[in-house]
DOMARPA-906060 format. One line per field, with one value per residue (C-alpha): x, y, z; chain. Coordinates in Angstrom, 3 decimals. Last residue first. Example, Ala and Ser with C-alpha at 12.3 -4.5 7.8 and 13.67 -1.06 7.14 Angstrom:
BEGIN
px <- (13.670|12.300)
py <- (-1.060|-4.500)
pz <- (7.140|7.800)
chain <- (A|A)
END
This chain:
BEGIN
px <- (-128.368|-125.411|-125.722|-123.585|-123.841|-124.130|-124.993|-128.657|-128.740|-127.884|-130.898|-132.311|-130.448|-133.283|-135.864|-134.250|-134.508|-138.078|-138.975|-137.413|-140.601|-139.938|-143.061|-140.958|-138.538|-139.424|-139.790|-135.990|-135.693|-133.161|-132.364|-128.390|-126.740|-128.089|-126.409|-127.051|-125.990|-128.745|-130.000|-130.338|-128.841|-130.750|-128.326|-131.169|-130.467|-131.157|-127.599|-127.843|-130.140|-128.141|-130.494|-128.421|-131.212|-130.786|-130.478|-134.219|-135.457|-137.705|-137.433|-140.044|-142.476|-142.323|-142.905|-145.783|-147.103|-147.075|-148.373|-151.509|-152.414|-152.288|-154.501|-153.737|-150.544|-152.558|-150.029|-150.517|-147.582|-145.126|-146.688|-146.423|-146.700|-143.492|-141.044|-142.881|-141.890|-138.609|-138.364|-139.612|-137.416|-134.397|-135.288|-135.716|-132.406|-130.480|-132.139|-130.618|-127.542|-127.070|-128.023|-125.408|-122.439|-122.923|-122.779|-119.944|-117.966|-119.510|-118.207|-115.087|-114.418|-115.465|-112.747|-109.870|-110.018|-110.210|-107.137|-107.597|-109.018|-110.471|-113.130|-115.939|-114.178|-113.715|-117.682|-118.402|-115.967|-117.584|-120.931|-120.562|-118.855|-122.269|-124.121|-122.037|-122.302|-125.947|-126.572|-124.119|-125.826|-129.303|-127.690|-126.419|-129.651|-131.377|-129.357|-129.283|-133.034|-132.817|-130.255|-132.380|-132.037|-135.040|-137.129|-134.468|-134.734|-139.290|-138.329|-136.320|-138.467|-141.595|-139.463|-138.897|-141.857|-144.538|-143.497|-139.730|-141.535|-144.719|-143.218|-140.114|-142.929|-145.107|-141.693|-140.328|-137.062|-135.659|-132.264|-128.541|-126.580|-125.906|-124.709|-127.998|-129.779|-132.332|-129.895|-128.107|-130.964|-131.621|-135.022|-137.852|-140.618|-144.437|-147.317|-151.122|-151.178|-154.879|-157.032|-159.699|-158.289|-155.086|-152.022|-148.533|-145.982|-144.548|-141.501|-140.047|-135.918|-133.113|-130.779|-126.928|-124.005|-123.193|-123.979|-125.302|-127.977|-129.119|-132.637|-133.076|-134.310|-138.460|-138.623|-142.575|-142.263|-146.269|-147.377|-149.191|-152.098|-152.849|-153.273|-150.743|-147.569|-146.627|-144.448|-143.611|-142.348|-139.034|-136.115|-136.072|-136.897|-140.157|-141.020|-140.486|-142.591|-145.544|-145.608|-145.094|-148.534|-150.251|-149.035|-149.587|-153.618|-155.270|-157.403|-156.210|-158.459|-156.179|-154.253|-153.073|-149.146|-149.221|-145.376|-147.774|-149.507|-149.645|-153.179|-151.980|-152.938|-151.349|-147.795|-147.978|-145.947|-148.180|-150.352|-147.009|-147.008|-150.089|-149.524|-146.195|-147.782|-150.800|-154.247|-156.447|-156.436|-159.571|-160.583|-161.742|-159.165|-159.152|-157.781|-158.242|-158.217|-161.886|-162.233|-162.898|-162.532|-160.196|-157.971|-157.637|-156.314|-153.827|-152.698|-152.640|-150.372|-148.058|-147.596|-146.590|-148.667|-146.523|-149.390|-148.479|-148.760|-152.630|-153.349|-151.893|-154.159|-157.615|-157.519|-156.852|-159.615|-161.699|-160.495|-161.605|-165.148|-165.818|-164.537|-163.218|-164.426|-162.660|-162.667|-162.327|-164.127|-167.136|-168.716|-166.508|-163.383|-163.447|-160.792|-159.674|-158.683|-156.254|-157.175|-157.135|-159.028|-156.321|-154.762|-157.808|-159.359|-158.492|-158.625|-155.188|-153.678|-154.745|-153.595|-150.147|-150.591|-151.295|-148.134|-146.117|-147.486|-146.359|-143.097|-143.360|-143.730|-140.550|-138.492|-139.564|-138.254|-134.672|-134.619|-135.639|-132.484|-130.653|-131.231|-130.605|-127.102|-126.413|-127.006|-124.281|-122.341|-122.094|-122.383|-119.239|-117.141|-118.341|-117.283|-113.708|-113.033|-113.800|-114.232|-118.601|-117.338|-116.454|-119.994|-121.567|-121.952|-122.097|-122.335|-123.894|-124.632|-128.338|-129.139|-127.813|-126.490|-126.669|-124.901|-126.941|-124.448|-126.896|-123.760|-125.411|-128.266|-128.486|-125.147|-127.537|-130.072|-127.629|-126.302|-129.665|-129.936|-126.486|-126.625|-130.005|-132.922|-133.192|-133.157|-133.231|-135.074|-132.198|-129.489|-130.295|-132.983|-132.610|-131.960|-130.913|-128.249|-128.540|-125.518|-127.414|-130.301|-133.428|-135.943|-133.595|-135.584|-133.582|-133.433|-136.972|-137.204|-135.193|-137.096|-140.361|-138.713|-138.051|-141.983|-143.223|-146.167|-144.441|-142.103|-138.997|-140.829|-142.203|-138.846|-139.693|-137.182|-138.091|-141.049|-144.103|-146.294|-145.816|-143.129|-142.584|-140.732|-141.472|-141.126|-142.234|-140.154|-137.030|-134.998|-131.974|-128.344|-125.742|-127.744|-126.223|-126.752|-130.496|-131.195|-129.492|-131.988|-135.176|-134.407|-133.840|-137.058|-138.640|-137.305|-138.731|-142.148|-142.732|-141.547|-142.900|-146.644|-149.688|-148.069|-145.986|-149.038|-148.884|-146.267|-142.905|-142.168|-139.996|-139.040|-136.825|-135.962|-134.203|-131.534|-130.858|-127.687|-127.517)
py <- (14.092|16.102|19.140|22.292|25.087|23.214|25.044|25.212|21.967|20.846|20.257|19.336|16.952|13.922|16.265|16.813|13.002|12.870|15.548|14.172|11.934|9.255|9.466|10.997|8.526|6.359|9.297|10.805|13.844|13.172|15.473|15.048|18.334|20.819|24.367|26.906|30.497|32.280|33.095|29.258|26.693|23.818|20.786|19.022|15.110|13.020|11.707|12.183|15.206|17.220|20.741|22.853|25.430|28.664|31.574|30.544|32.230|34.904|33.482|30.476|32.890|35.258|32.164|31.039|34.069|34.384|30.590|31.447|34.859|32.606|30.179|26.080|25.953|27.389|27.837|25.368|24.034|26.757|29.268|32.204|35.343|34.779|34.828|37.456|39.962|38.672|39.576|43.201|43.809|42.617|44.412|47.761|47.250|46.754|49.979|51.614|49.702|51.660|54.890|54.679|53.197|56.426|58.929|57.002|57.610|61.373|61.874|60.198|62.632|65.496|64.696|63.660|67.217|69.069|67.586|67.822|70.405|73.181|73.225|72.793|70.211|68.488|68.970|67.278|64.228|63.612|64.538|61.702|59.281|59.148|58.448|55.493|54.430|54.439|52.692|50.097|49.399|49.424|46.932|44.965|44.293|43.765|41.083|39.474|39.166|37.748|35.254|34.171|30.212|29.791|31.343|29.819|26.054|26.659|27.496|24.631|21.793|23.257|22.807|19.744|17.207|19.062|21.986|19.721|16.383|18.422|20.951|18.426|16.074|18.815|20.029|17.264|17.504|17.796|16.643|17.127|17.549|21.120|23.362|22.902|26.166|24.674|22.457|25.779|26.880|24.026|22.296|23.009|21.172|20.946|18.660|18.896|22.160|23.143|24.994|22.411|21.736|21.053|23.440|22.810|20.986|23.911|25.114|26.617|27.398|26.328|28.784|27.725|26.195|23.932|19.875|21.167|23.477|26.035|27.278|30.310|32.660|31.867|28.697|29.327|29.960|31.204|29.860|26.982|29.136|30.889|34.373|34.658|34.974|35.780|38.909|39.107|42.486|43.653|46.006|42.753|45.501|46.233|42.467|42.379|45.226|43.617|41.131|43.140|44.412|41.046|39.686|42.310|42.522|45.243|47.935|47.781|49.344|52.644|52.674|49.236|49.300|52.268|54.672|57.801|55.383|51.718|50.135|47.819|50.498|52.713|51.597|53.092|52.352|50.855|54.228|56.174|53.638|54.460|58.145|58.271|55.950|58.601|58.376|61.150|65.068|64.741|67.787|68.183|66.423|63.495|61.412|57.974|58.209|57.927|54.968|56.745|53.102|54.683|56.326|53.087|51.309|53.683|53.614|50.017|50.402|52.893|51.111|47.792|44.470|41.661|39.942|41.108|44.481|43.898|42.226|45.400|48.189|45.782|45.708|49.110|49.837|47.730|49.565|52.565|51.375|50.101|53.366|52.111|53.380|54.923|55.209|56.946|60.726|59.382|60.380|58.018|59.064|58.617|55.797|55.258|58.505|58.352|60.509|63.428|63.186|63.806|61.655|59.487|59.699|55.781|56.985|56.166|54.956|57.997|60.297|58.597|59.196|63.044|63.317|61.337|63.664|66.566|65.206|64.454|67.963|68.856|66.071|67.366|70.782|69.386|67.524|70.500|72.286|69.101|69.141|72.754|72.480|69.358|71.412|74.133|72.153|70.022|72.999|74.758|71.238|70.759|74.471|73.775|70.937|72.103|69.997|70.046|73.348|73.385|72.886|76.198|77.915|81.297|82.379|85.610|85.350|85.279|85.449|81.862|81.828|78.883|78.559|75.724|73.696|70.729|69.357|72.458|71.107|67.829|68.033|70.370|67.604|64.896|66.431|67.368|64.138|62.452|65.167|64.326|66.220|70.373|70.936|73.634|76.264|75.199|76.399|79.966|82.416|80.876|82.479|80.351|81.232|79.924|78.583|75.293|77.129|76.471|74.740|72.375|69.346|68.805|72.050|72.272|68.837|70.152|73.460|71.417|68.852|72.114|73.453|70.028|68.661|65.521|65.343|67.144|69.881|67.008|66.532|65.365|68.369|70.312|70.476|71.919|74.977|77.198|75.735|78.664|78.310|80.707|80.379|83.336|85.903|85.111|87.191|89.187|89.549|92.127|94.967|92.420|95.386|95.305|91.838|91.222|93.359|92.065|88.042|89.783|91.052|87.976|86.221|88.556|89.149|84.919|84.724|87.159|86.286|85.162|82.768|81.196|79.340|77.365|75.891|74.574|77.839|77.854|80.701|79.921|82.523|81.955|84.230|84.629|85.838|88.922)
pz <- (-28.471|-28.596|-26.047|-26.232|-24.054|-20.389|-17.232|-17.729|-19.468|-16.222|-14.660|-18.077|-19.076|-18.150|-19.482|-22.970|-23.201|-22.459|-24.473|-27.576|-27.432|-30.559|-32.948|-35.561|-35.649|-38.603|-40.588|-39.976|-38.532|-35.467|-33.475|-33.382|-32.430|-29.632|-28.886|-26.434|-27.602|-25.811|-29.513|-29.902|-32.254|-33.706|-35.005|-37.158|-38.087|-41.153|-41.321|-44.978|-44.855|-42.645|-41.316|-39.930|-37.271|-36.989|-33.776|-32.146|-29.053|-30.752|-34.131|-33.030|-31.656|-35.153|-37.355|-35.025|-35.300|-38.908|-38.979|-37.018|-38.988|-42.210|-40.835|-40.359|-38.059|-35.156|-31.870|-29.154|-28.983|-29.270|-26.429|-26.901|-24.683|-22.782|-25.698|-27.658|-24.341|-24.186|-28.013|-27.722|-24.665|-26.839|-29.478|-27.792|-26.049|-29.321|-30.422|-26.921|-27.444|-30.937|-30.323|-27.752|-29.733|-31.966|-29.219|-27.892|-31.450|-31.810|-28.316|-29.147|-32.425|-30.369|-27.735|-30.323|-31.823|-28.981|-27.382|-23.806|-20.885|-22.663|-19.039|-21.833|-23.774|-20.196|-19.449|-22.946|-22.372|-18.669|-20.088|-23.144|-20.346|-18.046|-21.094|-22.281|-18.617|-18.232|-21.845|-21.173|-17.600|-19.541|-21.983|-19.380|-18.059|-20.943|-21.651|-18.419|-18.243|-22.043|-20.761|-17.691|-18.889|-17.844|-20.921|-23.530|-21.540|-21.704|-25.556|-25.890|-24.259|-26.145|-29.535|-29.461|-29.489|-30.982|-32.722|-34.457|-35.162|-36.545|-38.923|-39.745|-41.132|-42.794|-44.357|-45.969|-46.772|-49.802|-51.060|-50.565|-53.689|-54.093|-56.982|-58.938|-58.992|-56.807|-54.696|-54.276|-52.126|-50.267|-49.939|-47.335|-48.849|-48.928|-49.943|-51.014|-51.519|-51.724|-53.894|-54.197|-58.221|-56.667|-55.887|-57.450|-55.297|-52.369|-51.722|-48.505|-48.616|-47.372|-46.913|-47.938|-45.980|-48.318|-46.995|-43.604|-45.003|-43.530|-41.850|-39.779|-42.826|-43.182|-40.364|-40.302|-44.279|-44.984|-48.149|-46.327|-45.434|-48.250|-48.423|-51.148|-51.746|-48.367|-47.375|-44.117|-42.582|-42.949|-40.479|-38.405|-35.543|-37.637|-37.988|-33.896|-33.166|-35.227|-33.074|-29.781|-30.329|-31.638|-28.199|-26.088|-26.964|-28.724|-27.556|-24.239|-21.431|-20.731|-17.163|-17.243|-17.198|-15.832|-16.170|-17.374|-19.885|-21.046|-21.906|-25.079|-27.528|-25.293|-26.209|-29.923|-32.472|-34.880|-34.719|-35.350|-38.499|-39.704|-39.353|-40.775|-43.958|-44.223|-43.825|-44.073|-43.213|-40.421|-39.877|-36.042|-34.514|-31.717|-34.105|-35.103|-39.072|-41.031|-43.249|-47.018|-48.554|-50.840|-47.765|-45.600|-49.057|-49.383|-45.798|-45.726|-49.014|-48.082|-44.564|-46.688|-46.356|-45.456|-43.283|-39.920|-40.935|-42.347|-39.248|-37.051|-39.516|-39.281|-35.426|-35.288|-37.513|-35.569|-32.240|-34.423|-35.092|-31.714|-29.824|-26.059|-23.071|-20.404|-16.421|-13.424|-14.414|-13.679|-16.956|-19.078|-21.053|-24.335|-26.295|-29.839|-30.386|-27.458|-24.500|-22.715|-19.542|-17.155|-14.404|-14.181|-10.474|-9.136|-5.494|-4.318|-7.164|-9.525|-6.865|-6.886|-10.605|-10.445|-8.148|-10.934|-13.403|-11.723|-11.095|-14.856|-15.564|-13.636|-15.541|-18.946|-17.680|-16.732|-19.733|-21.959|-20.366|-20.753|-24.395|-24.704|-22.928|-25.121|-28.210|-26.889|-26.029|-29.321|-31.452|-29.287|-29.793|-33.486|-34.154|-32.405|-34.096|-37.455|-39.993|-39.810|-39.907|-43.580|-44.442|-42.658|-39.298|-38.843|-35.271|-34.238|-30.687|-30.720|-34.491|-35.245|-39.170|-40.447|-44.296|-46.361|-49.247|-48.432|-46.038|-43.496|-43.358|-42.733|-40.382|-38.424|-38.395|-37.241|-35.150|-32.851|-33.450|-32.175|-29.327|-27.861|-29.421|-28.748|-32.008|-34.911|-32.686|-29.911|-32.209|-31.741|-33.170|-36.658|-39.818|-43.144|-45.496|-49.143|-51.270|-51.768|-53.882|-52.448|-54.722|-55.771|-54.487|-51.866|-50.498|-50.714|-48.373|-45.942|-45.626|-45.189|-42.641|-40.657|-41.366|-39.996|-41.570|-41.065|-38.967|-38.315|-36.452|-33.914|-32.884|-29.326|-27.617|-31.086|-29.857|-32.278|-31.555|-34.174|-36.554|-39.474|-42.521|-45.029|-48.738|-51.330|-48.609|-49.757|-47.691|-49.602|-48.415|-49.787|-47.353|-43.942|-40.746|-41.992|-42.365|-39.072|-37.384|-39.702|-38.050|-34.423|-34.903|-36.270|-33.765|-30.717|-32.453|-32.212|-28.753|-27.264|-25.926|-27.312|-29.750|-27.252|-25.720|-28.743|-26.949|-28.763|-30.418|-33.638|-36.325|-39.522|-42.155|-45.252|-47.401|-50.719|-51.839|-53.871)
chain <- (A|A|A|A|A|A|A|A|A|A|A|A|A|A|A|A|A|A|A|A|A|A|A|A|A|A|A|A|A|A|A|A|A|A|A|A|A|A|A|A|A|A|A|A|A|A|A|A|A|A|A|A|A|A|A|A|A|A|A|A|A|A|A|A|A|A|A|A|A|A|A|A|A|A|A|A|A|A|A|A|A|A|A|A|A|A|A|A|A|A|A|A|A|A|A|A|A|A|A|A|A|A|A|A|A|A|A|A|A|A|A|A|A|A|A|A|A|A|A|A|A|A|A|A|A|A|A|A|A|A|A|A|A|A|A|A|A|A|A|A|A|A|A|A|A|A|A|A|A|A|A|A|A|A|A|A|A|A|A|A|A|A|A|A|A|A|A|A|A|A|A|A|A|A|A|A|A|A|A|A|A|A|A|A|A|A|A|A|A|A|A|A|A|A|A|A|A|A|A|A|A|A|A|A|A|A|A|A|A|A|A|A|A|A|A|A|A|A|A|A|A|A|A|A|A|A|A|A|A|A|A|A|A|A|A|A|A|A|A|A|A|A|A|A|A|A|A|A|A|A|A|A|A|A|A|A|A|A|A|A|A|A|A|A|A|A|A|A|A|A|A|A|A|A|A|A|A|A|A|A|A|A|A|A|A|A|A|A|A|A|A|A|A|A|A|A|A|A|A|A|A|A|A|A|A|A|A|A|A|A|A|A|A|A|A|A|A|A|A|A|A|A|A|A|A|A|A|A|A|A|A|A|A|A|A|A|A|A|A|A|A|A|A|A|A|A|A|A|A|A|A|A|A|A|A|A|A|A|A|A|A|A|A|A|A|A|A|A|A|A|A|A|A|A|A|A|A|A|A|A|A|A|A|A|A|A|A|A|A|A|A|A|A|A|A|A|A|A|A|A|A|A|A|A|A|A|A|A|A|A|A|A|A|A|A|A|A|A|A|A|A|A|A|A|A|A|A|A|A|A|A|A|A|A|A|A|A|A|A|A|A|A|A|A|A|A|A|A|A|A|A|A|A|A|A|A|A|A|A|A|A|A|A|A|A|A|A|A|A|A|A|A|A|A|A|A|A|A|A|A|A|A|A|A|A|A|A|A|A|A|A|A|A|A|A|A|A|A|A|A|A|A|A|A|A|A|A|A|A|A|A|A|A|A)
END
C-alpha cells in the first residue's frame, strides 16, 4: 500500500481554538476513506501550528514543512509517498518564485501532492506541464495577494498607531526585541547590558572571519543565554545568529521609524557585516594580528599578467611583529610573472592619505549609487507589474500557455535578482557615507576590516604596473584614473591637489590620466 503523509498549517495560534485544525484533519480522514489502497503513516506527523507561510516561518527551523523535507532527504520517506494538504496555500503563500520553489522541492523528491480542497494531484511530471504550472502559479499568486491584501490592512493599523506615536510619542506596542524593555511610561525603552554585549560580541566575531557555526558554538559552551523574549531558552543556533545579524532594529528601525528603538549597535558595524554577507564570504585573517588583514583583499591586479596580487608578509620578530609587508603577484609566486613586489606600507599610505579621500568624496557626488537604486526600484515595479499582466492573460486563456509560464518563471527570476542587487546597493551607499577613508585605524584588526570594507564600497580594482610604478584605480561608478604614481620618491606629492583642479569636471569625465 502506498504510504501517505499528512500536513496541517494555521498561521495564528488563534486558529487552534477554532476550525481550522478539525476542518483539515477531516478533510485529511475523508479522502483516506474514499482512497482504501493508501495508508497514513501515522509514526511522522507534520503539523505547523501557528507559523506563516506568507513569512515562511514553516520552512525554518523548527518548522514542521522543513521537517518533512528534511525526512525525505534522508530516506526516511519513501519518494513514491503522497502528502495531504488542505490547499496549496498551507504549503506557501510566499511570492511566486518561493512558493515554486518549495512545491518544485517536493514534488522533484519523487513526493505526489494531493490538495484536499479541489482534488488536484500534483506530482513530478507536472513540473512539465503547462497547464499544471499555469493553475499552481494562479493559484499561489491568489494566496499571496490574499496575504498581501491582509498584511496591508494591518499595516494601516500600524500606520494609524505610528501617527499616534508622532503626535504624542506613545510607543506603538510594547513588544519588543530581546535586547530592549519597555520603560514604565509607556514612551520609551531601555536597552539590556548583557545582551547588547552579546550583540556586540556576535557582529565583531562576523567581521573577523569567524563562521555562524562557530560563534554559535562558542556562545553555547560558555552557556551565554540567547536574546529572546522566551521562557526556555533552546540555545544558540547558526539560523538564530544569523537572523540576529539580520536584523534592522538593532540599529533603531521599526514600523517605517528610523529611530523608534535606542540602537544597540551603530549603522556602520551593521551595514558592515551586510556587505561581507552580500560578498557571499566573510574575512578570514590568519590570525588576530593586525597586519594580516589584506585592506585591498581581491581588487588588486597586476598590469604585467593580469593576475591578483596578493598580501605577504616577511616572517614575524621575536616582539611578534611584522616588520615589513608586500602585495606581490600571484603568478610571480609560482613563477610565471616577472614584475616584482611592492611595498605595501608605502602604497597603504600614498594611496589612504593622498588619494583615496578625493575618490571617495568624487564616488559620493557623482549620484551613481542614488541612480542605481533608483532604477532598480523602477525595474523591480515594472517586472512586477508584467508578472500580473502575464498571470491575468493565462487566467483569461489568452496566449500560448506554454510560453506564458515559461516568461513568468523568466521575470520571476530577473526579479529576485534586482531586488538582491537592490539590497547591495543600499548596503554599499550606506558604508559609503559612514566612512571616512582618512581617518580609519590601520593599526587594530577591527580597524583594517573596516577599512577593507570602506574602500570596496566605491572601489571596482586597482592595476598595479611596477615598471612604470603607477596604479590605474577603477571605480564601481565606472570612472577611471591612470598614472598615480607609486614610486618612493613621490609619495609625499599631494594627488589632492591635482584631482582638485579636475574636479568640476571630473563629474562629466570617465577616464582621467594623471
Amino acid at each position: 500500500m502506498r504510504k501517505v503523509y499528512s500536513y496541517i498549517r494555521f498561521s495564528s495560534t488563534k486558529q487552534a481554538f477554532g476550525d481550522s485544525h478539525r476542518r483539515q484533519s477531516k478533510a485529511i480522514q475523508d479522502w483516506l476513506a474514499s482512497h482504501p489502497d493508501h495508508i497514513l503513516d501515522e509514526s511522522l506527523s507534520f503539523e505547523d501550528l501557528g507559523r506563516s507561510a506568507f513569512h515562511g516561518d514553516h520552512l525554518k527551523e523548527g518548522g514542521a514543512l522543513r521537517a518533512f523535507l528534511e525526512a525525505v532527504k534522508q530516506g526516511l520517506i519513501p519518494p513514491d509517498s503522497v502528502l495531504l494538504v488542505e490547499s496549496l496555500d498551507r504549503v506557501s503563500r510566499q511570492s511566486i518564485s518561493h512558493a515554486q520553489e518549495t512545491i518544485r522541492a517536493i514534488l522533484e523528491q519523487g513526493i505526489t501532492v494531493v490538495t484536499l480542497s479541489d482534488g488536484e494531484t500534483y506530482n513530478r511530471q507536472s513540473l512539465d506541464d503547462s497547464l499544471a504550472l499555469i493553475r499552481m502559479i494562479i493559484l499561489q499568486e491568489r494566496s499571496h495577494n490574499e496575504s498581501v491584501i491582509k498584511s496591508d490592512r494591518i499595516k494601516k493599523v500600524w500606520s494609524h498607531k505610528r501617527q499616534q506615536f508622532e503626535q504624542d510619542g506613545t510607543k506603538i506596542t510594547g513588544n519588543c526585541p530581546g535586547w530592549l524593555k519597555l520603560n514604565s511610561d509607556g514612551k520609551s525603552f531601555s536597552l539590556i547590558p548583557h545582551h547588547v554585549e552579546t550583540i556586540h560580541r556576535i557582529f565583531d566575531e562576523k567581521l573577523s572571519g569567524k563562521s555562524l557555526h562557530a560563534i554559535a558554538r562558542d556562545l553555547n559552551l560558555e552557556n551565554i543565554p540567547t536574546i529572546t523574549n522566551k521562557k526556555v531558552d533552546t540555545g544558540w543556533t547558526p539560523t538564530r545568529v544569523r537572523d540576529l545579524l539580520l536584523k534592522e532594529s538593532l540599529i533603531g528601525v521599526a514600523y517605517g521609524v528610523s529611530d523608534y528603538f535606542p540602537p544597540a549597535i551603530s549603522k556602520e558595524k551593521f551595514h558592515a557585516v551586510q556587505m561581507i554577507r552580500g560578498q557571499g564570504k566573510g574575512k578570514k585573517p590568519t590570525s588576530r594580528q593586525p597586519s594580516s588583514i589584506d585592506i585591498f583583499k581581491g581588487i588588486c591586479k597586476c598590469a604585467e599578467c593580469g593576475s591578483t596580487l596578493r598580501q605577504r608578509n616577511t616572517k614575524k620578530t621575536p616582539e611578534g611583529r611584522y616588520p615589513r609587508g608586500y602585495l606581490e603577484c600571484r603568478n610571480r609566486q609560482l613563477g610565471r610573472c616577472n614584475s616584482k613586489a611592492f611595498n605595501r606600507s608605502l602604497i597603504e599610505d600614498i594611496l589612504i592619505q593622498k588619494v583615496f579621500p578625493t575618490l571617495q568624496y568624487l564616488s559620493l557626488k557623482s549620484n551613481g549609487d542614488n541612480i542605481s537604486v533608483t532604477t532598480l526600484k523602477a525595474d523591480i515595479t515594472s517586472l512586477e507589474k508584467g508578472i500580473n499582466n502575464l498571470i491575468s492573460l493565462a487566467e483569461r486563456g489568452l496566449g500560448d500557455l506554454d510560453t506564458l509560464a515559461q516568461r513568468i518563471t523568466n521575470n520571476r527570476v530577473e526579479l529576485e535578482s534586482k531586488k538582491k542587487d537592490l539590497r547591495q546597493a543600499e548596503a554599499i551607499q550606506s558604508l559609503r557615507s559612514d566612512n571616512d577613508i582618512q581617518d580609519s585605524d590601520r593599526k587594530t584588526v577591527e580597524g583594517r576590516i573596516k577599512l577593507q570594507l570602506a574602500i570596496k564600497s566605491f572601489i571596482k580594482e586597482m592595476i598595479f604596473d611596477y615598471y612604470k610604478q603607477e596604479i590605474t584605480i577603477r571605480l564601481l561608478n565606472g570612472k577611471s584614473f591612470s598614472g598615480i604614481s607609486v614610486a618612493r620618491e613621490n609619495k609625499d606629492f599631494d594627488h589632492s591637489s591635482v584631482f582638485e583642479v579636475l574636479q568640476k569636471s571630473l563629474l562629466d569625465i570617465d577616464e582621467v590620466h594623471l
